[in-house]
C-alpha positions in Angstrom: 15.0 -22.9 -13.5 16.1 -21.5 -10.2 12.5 -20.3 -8.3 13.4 -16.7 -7.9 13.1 -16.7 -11.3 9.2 -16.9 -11.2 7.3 -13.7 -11.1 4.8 -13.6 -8.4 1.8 -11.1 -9.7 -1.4 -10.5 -7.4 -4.6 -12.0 -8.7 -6.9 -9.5 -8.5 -9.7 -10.5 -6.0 -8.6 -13.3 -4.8 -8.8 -13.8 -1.2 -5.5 -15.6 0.2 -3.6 -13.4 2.4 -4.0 -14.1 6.4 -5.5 -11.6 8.0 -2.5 -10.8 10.9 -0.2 -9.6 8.1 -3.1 -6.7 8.0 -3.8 -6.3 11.7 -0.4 -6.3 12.1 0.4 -3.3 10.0 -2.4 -1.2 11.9 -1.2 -2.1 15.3 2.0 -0.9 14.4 1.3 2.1 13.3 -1.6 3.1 16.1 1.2 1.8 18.5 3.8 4.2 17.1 1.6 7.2 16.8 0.1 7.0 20.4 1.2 10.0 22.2 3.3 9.3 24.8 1.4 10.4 27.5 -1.9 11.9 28.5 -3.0 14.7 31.1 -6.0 13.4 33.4 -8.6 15.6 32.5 -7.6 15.7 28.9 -10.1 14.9 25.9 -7.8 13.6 22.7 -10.6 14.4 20.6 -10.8 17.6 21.2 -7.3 18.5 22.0 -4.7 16.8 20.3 -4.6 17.1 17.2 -5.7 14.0 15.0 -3.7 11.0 15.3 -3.3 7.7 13.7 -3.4 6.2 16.4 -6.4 7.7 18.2 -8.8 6.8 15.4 -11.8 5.4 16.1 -12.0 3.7 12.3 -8.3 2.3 12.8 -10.1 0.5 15.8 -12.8 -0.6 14.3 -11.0 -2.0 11.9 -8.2 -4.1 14.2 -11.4 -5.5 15.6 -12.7 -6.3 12.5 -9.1 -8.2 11.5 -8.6 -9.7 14.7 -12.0 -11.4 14.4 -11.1 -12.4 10.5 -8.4 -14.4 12.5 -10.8 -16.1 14.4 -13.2 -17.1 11.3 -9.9 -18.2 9.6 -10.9 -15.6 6.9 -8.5 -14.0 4.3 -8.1 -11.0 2.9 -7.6 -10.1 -1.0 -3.7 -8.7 -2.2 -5.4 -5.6 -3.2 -6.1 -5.2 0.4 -2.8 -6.1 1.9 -1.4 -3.3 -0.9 -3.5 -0.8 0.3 -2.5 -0.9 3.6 1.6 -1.2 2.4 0.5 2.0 0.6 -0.3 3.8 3.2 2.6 3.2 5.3 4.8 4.1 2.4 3.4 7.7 2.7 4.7 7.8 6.0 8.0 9.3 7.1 8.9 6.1 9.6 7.6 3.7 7.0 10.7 2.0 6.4 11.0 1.6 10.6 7.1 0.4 10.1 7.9 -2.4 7.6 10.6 -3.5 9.5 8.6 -3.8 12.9 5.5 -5.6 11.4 8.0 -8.1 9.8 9.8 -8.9 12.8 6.1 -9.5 14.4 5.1 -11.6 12.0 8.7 -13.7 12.2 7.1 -14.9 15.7 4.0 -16.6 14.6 6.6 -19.4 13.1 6.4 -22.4 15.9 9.8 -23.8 17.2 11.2 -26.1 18.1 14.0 -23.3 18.5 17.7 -23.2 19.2 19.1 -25.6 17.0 22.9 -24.1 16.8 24.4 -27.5 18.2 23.3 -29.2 14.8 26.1 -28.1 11.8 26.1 -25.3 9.6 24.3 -26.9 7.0 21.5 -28.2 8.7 20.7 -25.2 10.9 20.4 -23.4 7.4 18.4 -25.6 5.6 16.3 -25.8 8.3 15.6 -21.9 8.5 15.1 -21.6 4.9 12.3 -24.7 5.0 10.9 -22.1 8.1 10.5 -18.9 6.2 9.6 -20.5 3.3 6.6 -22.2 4.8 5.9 -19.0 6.9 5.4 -17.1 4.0 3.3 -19.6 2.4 1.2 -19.3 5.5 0.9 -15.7 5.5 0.5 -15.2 2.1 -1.5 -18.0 0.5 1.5 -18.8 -1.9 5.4 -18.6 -2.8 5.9 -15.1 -3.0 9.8 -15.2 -3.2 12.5 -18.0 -4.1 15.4 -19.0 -2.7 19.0 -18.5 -4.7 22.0 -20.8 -4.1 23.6 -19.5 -0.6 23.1 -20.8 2.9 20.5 -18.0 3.1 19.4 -15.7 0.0 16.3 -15.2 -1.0 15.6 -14.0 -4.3 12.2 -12.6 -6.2 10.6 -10.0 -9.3 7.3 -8.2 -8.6 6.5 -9.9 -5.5 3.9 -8.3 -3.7 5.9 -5.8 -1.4 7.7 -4.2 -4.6 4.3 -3.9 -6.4 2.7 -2.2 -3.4 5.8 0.3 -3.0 8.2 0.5 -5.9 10.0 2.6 -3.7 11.5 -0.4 -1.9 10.7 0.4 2.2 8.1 -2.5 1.9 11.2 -4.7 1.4 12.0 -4.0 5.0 9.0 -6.4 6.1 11.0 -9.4 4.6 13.7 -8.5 5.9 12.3 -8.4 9.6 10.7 -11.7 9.6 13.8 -13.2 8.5 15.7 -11.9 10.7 13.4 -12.7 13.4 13.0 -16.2 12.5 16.8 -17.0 12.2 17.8 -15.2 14.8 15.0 -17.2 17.1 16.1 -20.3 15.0 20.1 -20.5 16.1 19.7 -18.6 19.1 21.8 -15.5 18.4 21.0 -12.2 16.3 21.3 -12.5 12.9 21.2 -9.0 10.2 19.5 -10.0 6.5 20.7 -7.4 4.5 18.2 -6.7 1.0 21.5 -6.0 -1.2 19.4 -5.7 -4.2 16.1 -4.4 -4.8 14.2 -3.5 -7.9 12.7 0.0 -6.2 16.5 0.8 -6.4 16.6 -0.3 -10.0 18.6 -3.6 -9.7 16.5 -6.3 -12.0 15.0 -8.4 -8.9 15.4 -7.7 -4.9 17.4 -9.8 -2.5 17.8 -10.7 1.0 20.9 -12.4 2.2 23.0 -12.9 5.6 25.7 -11.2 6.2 28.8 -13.2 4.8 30.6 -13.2 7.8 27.9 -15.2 9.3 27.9 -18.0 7.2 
């Protein structure tokens, strides 16, 4: 049986998901709803109106993450969903997602820049990367690989449980893109061609064609 066939539910409780896919999600969105700038003399509390990103409880609680990192602690996948919830109810979401994934493409270690070795090779090495990334990040196989130099395949995983709308997709997307791309040393586009928040019966991520 291919692995994309495997449906990868949450356990409820169980605490296996790193603690930077989290503190990730939050600095993204403080980041993005920062105003711009601020007048001298000017209190935010008092005169801007309330912001995401001026929140005293969103700080508190990127400390909190950022020292889970340090402890080596995990979080539960009811967490993680929470947090994918809440972006979903935002209007940049999608943009969100995407960001956060990218982010998280970079915590993958090199050695980079291996476009000299052939076509074959290079791929098989970036799907062995983003496969082990994800394990890293999410304390299991949350997706499969298809047949393809690069497709990945999956039903339920986490993302499209946490938004059946699909925008949470876009965090896959990202961090393979950003892992390729850092991998062969040129930009690379994943497109998610099917997704089961659009109705298709599983999601995928692929490269572009073109590129392969």
């Amino acid at each position: 049986m291919n692995d994309s066939e495997f449906i990868h539910a949450s356990v409820p409780g169980l605490r296996r998901v790193k603690a930077v896919v989290a503190l990730r999600l939050l600095e993204v969105m403080r980041d993005m709803d920062l105003p711009i700038e601020l007048l001298g003399a000017e209190n935010p509390s008092l005169t801007i109106p309330r912001r995401f990103g001026l929140s005293e409880v969103v700080e508190r609680q990127i400390r909190k993450y950022r020292a889970d990192i340090g402890n080596r602690t995990r979080i539960s996948d009811e967490e993680v969903q929470g947090l994918l919830r809440f972006v979903v109810r935002r209007p940049d979401g999608a943009q969100v997602f995407y960001t956060v994934g990218r982010l998280l493409g970079r915590v993958q270690k090199g050695p980079w820049m291996i476009g000299h070795l052939p076509k074959g090779i290079q791929y098989r090495v970036v799907r062995y990367r983003v496969r082990r990334l994800l394990v890293r990040l999410f304390g299991r196989t949350i997706v499969g690989f298809a047949q393809g130099h690069f497709v990945i395949e999956g039903r339920s995983s986490l993302l499209v449980q946490a938004d059946p709308g699909g925008d949470a997709c876009r965090l896959l997307s990202g961090l393979s893109e950003e892992v390729i791309s850092r991998t062969l040393g040129s930009p690379i586009s994943v497109d998610h061609t099917l997704c089961q928040g659009r109705g298709d019966d599983r999601c995928r991520w692929q490269i572009e064609s073109k590129v392969c």
